[in-house]
N, C-alpha and C positions, 0 to 999 in steps of 0.2 A: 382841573375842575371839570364836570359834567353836570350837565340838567337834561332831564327828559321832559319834553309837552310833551302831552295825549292831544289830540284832536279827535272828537269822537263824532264823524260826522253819521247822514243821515242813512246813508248803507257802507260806510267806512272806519272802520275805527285805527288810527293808524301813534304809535309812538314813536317820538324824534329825540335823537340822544343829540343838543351840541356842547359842542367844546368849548377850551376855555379861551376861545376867538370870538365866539358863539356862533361856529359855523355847523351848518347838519352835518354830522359824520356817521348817525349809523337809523336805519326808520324799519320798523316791524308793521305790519298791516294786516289787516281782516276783514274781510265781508262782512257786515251784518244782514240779517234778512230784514225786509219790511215784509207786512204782511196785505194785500190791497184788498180790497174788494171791488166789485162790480160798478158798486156807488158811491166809488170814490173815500172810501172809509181808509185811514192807513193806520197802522196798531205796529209795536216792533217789544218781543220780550225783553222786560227789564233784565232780568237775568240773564238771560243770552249776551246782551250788552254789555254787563258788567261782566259776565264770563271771559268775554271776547278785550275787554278793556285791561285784565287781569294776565290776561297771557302774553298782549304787545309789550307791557309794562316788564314781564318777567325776563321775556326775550332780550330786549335791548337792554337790560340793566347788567343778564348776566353776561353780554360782550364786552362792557364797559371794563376797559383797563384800570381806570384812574376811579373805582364807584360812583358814586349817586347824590350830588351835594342837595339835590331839589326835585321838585316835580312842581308839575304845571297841568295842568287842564283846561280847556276848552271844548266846550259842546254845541251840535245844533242846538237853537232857543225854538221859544213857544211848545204850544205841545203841554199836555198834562200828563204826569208822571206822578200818582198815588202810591202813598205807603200807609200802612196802620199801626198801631201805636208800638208796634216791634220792628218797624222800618221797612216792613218785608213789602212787596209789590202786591196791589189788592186784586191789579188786573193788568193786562200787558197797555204799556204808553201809547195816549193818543197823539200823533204826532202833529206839528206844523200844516203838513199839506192834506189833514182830513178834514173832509167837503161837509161834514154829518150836521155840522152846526149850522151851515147857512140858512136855514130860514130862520134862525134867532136871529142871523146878523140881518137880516131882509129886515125884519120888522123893527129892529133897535133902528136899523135905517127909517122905516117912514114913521117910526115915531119919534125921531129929532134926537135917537141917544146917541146914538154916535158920533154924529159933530159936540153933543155937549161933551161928552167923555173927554172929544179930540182938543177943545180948550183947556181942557186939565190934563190930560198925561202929552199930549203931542202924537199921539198912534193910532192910526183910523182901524176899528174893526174888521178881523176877518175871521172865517170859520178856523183856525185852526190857531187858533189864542184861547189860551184858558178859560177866559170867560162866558166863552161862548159853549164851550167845553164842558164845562160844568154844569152849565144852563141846560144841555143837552143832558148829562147824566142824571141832574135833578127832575127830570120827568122821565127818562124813561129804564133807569138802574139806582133809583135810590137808596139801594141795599147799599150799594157800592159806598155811596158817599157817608153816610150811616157808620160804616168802617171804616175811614177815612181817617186817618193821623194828623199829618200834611201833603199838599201839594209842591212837588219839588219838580226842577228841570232835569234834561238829561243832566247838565253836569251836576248839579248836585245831587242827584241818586248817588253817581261812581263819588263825588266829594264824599257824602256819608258813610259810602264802604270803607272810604280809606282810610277815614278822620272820625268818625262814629256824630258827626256835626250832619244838625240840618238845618239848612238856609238855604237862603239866593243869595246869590250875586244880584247888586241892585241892576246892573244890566237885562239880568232875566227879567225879575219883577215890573221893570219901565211898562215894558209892554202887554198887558194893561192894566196895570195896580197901581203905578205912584204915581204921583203929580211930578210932573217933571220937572218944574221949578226947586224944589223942596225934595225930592226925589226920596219923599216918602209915600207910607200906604194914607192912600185919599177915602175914605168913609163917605164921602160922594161918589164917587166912582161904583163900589159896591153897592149902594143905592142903585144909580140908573143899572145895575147888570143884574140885580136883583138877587144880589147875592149877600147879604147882611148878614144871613145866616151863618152862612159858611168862614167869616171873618178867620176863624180859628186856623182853619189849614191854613194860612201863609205864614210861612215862619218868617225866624228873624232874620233881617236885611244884613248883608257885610258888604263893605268894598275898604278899600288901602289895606293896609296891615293886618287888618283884621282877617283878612281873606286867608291867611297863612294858618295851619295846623300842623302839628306833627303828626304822623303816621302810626297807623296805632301799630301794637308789638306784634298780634298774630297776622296781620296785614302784611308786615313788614317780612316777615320766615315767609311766608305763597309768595311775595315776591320777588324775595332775596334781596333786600334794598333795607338800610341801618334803620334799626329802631327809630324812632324820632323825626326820620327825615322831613324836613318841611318840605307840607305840600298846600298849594294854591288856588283857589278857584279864583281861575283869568275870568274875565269877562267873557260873555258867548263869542261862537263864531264870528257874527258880524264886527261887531267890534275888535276881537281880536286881531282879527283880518286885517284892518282900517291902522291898527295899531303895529303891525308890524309891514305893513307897506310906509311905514313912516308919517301916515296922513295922523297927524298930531294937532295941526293948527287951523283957525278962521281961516276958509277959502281953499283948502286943500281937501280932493278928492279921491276918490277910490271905486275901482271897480272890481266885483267876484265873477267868474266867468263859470258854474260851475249846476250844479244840479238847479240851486236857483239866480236869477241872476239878481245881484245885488251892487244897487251905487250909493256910495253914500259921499256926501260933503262933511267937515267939520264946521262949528257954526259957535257964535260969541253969545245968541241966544236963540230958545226956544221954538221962536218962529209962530208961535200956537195963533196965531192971525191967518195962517198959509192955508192952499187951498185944503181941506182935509185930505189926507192919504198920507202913505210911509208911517214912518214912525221915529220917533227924537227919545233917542237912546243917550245916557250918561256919558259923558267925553271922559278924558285920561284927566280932566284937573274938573273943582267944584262950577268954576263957569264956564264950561265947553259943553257942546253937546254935538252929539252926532244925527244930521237927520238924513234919515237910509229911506232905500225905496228896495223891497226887496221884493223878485216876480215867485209867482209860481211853477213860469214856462223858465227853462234854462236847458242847459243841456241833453235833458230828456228829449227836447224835439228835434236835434240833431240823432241820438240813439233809435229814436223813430222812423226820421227819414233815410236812415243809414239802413236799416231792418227791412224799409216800405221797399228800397232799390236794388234793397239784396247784397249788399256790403257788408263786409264783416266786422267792422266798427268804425267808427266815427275818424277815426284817423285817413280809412279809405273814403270817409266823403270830403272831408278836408281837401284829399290828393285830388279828388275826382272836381270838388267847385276850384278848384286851382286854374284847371282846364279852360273853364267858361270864360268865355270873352265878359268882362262886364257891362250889363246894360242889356236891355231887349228881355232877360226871365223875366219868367210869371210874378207875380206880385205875391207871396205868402202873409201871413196872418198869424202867427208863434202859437194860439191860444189854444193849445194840447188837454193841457189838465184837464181833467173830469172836475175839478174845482174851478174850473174858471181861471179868473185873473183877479190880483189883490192891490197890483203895483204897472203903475204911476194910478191906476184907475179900479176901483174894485166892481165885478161884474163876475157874479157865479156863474154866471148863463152862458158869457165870452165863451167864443167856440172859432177854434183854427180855420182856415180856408185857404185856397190857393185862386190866385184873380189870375185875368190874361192866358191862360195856358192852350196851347196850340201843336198841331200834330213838328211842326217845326221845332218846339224846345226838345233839350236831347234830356237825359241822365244828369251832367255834369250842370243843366241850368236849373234843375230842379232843386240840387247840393247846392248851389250857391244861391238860390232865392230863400233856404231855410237859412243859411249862414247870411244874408242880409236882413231877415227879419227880426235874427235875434239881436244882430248889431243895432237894429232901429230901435228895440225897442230898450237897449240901452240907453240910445241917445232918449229917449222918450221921460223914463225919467234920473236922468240926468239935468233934462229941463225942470223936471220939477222940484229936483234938490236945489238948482242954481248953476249960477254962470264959473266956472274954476279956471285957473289961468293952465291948467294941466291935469293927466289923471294917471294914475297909477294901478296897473291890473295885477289881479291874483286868480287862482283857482285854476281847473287844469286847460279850461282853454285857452287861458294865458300862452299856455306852451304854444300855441300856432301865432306864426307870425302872420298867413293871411289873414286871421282875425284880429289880430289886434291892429295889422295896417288899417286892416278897414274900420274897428271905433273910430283910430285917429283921422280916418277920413269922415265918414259921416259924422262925426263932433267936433270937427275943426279944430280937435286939442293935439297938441304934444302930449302923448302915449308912452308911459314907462311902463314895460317889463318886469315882473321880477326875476330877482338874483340867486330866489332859491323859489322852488316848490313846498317848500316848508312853512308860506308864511303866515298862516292861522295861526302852528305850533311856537315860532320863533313869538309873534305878538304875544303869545299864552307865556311864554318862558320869562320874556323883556320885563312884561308886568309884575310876575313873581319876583322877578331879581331887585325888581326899586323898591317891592311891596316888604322883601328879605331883607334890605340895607346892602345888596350887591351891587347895586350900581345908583348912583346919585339921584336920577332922574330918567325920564322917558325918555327928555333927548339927547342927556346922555348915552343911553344904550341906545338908540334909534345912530347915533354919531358912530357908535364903534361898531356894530352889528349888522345894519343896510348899507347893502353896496347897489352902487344903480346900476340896474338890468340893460337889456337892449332899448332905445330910444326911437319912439317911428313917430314921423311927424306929417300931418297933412299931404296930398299929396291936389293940388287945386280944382284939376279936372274930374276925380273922383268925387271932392268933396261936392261939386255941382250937380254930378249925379246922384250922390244920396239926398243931396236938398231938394232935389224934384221926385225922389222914390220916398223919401221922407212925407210930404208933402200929398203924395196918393197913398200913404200908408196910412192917414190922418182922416182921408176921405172914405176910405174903402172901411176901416175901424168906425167910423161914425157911423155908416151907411148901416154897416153890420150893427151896431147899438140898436137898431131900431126893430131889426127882422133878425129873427133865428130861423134858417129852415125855410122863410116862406110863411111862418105860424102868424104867435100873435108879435106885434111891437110889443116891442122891449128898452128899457133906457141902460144905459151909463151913468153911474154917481159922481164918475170925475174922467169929464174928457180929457185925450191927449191933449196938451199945449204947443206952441212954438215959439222959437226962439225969436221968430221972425227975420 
C-alpha cells in the first residue's frame, strides 16, 4: 500500500509518498513564488500553484513501486482564492499574510464587531481572512466580485482540479464564517462583516467521509495515478499539523516552528468567553475543538537576521546563537511583518526592535536574542491557549535542538520532537485513511503511525532566565503598544498575559 499527502504550503509545495507502516519513504518539492509588495500586499498565482501541485504529485507517484491507493491534501488556510463560474482563477490569491485589509479590521475593531463575531465563530479578526478580504475587494475591485463564482482556499482550488468539487473543508470555513458551536455558516456573522451580499460564493461545507472524491479520469493520465483514486481534503495546515503530532485530545498541545509560528491546544469546548484572539477551529471528533494562536512573525525573522549578519541561512545563525553564552543579549521584539501582529495580540502597527544593545554584544548575541524572542513569543501564546502538561513541536525549526531546548526551557514543559519532518502531510494522510475506512479511528492511526521524537525537558536555571526575559519582554511590548517611532500613542487590543 501507498498514500501520497500534498502539503501545499505558503512558498512550498511538497508531496509525501508513505508506506504501508505509514512511514515517509519518498517526498518531491517545489518553490512556490509569493508575490509581496512594498505595503505588505501578498498575491501568489493560482495556476502556478496548482502547476507546481501537479508536478510533485506526478513525481512521486511515478517512483512508487506498489501505485497509489490514496491522496490527501493539505493546504495553508485563510487567504481568498476566487473562481467564476468555469472554476478558472478571476485574479491571482490573496493570501493569509496580506496587510491591505487592516483598516477594515481597525474599525470592525472600534466598532465592537469583532469581539461580537468572536462570541459566535471563536476567531478574532485579522487582515488576511476573507472577510476582511472581500470587504476590501468590494470597494475598491468590484468588477472582480461581480465575476465571482465561489470563494474557495488554497486546498480546495487543487481539491477542485483534481475532483471537479468545490467546497471547504469546514476547517477552512471556521475562520470566519461558521459558528463554531454548530460549525455552520452563521447569517449573523455575514451581517456584522457586511457581506449578505455576497452569501452566494461560500460553497458547500464537507468534513468525515464526505471529504473523500475520486479523481477525475483526465486528472488521473497528467498524473499517472488510477482512475478513481480516492482523494481527500484533510483539514488545513494547522490542524493537520495538530493532528499528526498526535495532539487528538483535551489538554494536549502543539507547536509549528515554521514561517508562522503557530500553538494550539486541544479543548472539550469552545471557550468563546476567552480573551478574544486565536481562533477555535473544528477538532478530529463533533465535541472537540482546537483553539490555535497563530503569529505572523515566524521564521521569516530568523531569514532576516541571518541576511542582516551576513550568513548564509538560518542554519548558520542557529550554529552562530549556539556560541553565545546565555544571558546578558539585547532584548529583541520578533514583530518583522509589515502586517504587524495577529497572535496572542492583534496590532497592525507592532513594529520589531532590539532593547539593551551595546558596543560589547558580539554577532552570535544578536543570533540568539532573535532565537529567544521567537521562543517567547511562543511561550506568549501558549499562555493564551492554556496551561498543557506537555508540547509537541513540528515545522522545520523543530529540526534544532537549541530551539526546542529552549521552548522546553522558557515554558517549563516537556518538549517532544517529531519523528518525521512529514508531519502536516502524515496528519493529511491519517485523516483520509479513517475518512476511507483504512483505519478505524484517529487514535488508531495516531497508535500505529507516531513514534515519539527526541524528548527535552526543562532545564531549571534556564527556565529562571527566560521567566525574567519573559517578564521584560512583557514590559518593553507594552511600552512599545503605546509609541511607534517616537510618533503618536498607539494601543494593543489584547495584551501579553502571564502565567504568573
Amino acid at each position: 500500500m501507498s498514500v501520497i499527502g500534498l502539503d501545499l504550503g505558503t512558498s512550498r509545495v511538497k508531496a509525501v509518498r508513505f508506506d504501508s507502516t505509514w512511514r515517509a519513504v519518498d517526498t518531491e518539492a517545489e518553490t512556490t513564488i509569493v508575490q509581496r509588495s512594498p505595503a505588505g500586499e501578498c498575491e501568489q498565482d493560482m495556476a502556478a500553484v496548482w502547476a507546481a501541485a501537479a508536478r510533485v504529485i506526478h513525481a512521486v507517484a511515478a517512483r512508487s513501486p506498489d501505485g497509489v491507493d490514496l491522496l490527501a491534501l493539505t493546504a495553508q488556510g485563510d487567504g481568498c482564492w476566487l473562481v467564476d463560474a468555469h472554476g478558472e482563477p478571476l485574479r491571482p490569491a490573496i493570501l493569509w499574510n496580506d496587510n491591505r485589509g487592516s483598516a477594515i479590521i481597525d474599525q470592525w475593531d472600534r466598532d465592537g464587531r469583532l469581539e461580537q463575531a468572536f462570541r459566535i465563530n471563536g476567531c478574532w479578526g485579522a487582515p488576511g481572512l476573507a472577510h476582511a478580504q472581500l470587504r476590501w475587494l468590494d470597494h475598491h475591485q468590484p468588477h472582480t466580485l461581480s465575476g465571482a463564482s465561489r470563494l474557495l482556499s488554497c486546498g480546495s482550488w487543487i481539491y477542485q482540479q483534481l475532483t471537479g468539487r468545490q467546497v471547504l473543508e469546514v476547517s477552512d470555513a471556521a475562520n470566519p464564517f461558521l459558528a463554531a458551536r454548530t460549525r455552520t455558516y452563521d447569517p449573523t456573522l455575514l451581517d456584522l462583516f457586511e457581506l449578505v451580499q455576497y452569501r452566494r460564493l461560500l460553497p458547500e461545507l464537507v468534513s468525515g467521509p464526505d471529504r473523500v472524491a475520486p479523481l477525475l479520469g483526465h486528472r488521473a493520465y497528467d498524473l499517472g495515478l488510477p482512475v478513481g483514486t480516492p482523494v481527500a481534503l484533510a483539514p488545513y495546515d494547522v490542524v493537520a499539523t495538530a493532528l499528526g503530532t498526535g495532539t487528538l485530545h483535551a489538554g494536549e498541545a502543539f507547536a509549528v516552528l515554521g514561517t508562522t509560528l503557530c500553538v494550539g491546544m486541544m479543548a472539550a469546548d469552545p471557550a468563546l468567553n476567552r480573551t478574544p484572539n486565536g481562533m477555535t477551529l473544528p477538532g478530529p471528533t463533533t465535541d472537540s475543538w482546537l483553539l490555535a494562536y497563530a503569529t505572523l512573525n515566524g521564521t521569516e525573522v530568523l531569514n532576516w537576521t541571518a541576511a542582516t549578519l551576513g550568513l548564509a541561512d538560518v542554519t548558520e545563525l542557529l550554529s552562530l546563537a549556539a556560541t553565545a553564552q546565555p544571558g546578558g543579549q539585547p532584548l529583541m521584539l520578533p514583530y518583522l511583518s509589515p502586517a504587524g501582529e495577529r497572535s496572542p495580540f492583534r496590532d497592525s502597527t507592532a513594529q520589531g526592535s532590539l532593547h539593551g544593545l551595546t558596543s560589547r554584544h558580539s554577532r552570535a548575541d544578536i543570533a540568539r536574542a532573535a532565537l529567544d524572542a521567537l521562543t517567547l513569543a511562543v511561550r506568549a501564546c501558549l499562555e493564551a491557549a492554556g496551561r498543557p502538561q506537555g508540547l509537541a513541536l513540528a515545522g522545520g525549526g523543530a529540526r534544532s535542538e537549541l530551539w526546542s531546548q529552549a521552548i522546553s526551557d522558557a515554558t517549563g514543559l516537556p518538549v517532544t520532537g517529531p519523528d518525521t519532518p512529514e508531519v502536516g502531510a502524515r496528519g493529511a494522510v491519517l485523516t483520509a485513511a479513517v475518512d476511507a475506512d483504512m483505519i478505524n479511528s484517529l487514535d488508531d492511526a495516531a497508535a500505529v503511525a507516531i513514534r515519539p521524537g527526541r524528548t527535552y525537558t526543562p532545564n531549571r536555571d534556564e527556565t529562571e532566565r527566560f521567566s525574567m526575559l519573559y517578564h521584560n519582554f512583557q514590559a518593553v511590548h507594552a511600552l512599545s503598544t503605546r509609541y511607534s517611532l517616537g510618533t503618536e500613542p498607539r494601543r494593543s487590543r489584547s495584551p501579553l498575559t502571564n502565567w504568573g
